[in-house]
N, C-alpha and C positions, 0 to 999 in steps of 0.2 A: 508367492503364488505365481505359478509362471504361466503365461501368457494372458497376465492382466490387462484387463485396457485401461487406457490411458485419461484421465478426467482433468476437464480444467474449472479454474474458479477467478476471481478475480478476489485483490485485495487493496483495500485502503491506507494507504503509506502516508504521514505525513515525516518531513525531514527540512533541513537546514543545509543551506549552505554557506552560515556564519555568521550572513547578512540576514536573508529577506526566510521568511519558512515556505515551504509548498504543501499541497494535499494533492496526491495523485493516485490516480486509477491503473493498480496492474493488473493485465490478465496474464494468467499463468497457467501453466501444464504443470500436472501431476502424473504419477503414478497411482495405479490404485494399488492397495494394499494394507494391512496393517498400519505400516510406517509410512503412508503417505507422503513423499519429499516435493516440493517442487523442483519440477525435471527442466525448466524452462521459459521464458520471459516471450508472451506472444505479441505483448505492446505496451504503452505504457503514456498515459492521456493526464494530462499537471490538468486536475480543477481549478484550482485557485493560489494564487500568488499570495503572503502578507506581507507585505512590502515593511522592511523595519521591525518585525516580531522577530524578538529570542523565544527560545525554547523555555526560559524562564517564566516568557511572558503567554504562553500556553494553558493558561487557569481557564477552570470554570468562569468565576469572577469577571472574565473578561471576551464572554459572549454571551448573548443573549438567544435563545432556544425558539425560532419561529414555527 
């Protein structure tokens, strides 16, 4: 559709860097359209650190829901 505007959203990322895992806050640009892509990274905020978590160790099992 051409001359869509542009929407943004934010998404919940959690990842690893071998060691310790993060959960972090991206906000992001879109395109609007059908095929919706993110067009671009507006920032990007770590909530929380787990210091010593694999990816393994990522279960339900092993947090508690407050």
């Amino acid at each position: 559709m051409a001359g869509a505007s542009a929407t943004a959203g934010n998404l919940v990322v959690v990842w690893t860097d071998g060691n310790d895992s993060y959960v972090s806050l991206v906000a992001v640009h879109a395109t609007a359209g059908t095929n919706a892509l993110v067009s671009g990274v507006a920032g990007i905020q770590t909530l929380a650190q787990l210091s010593g978590v694999t990816p393994a160790a990522l279960v339900a099992a092993n947090f508690d829901i407050v």
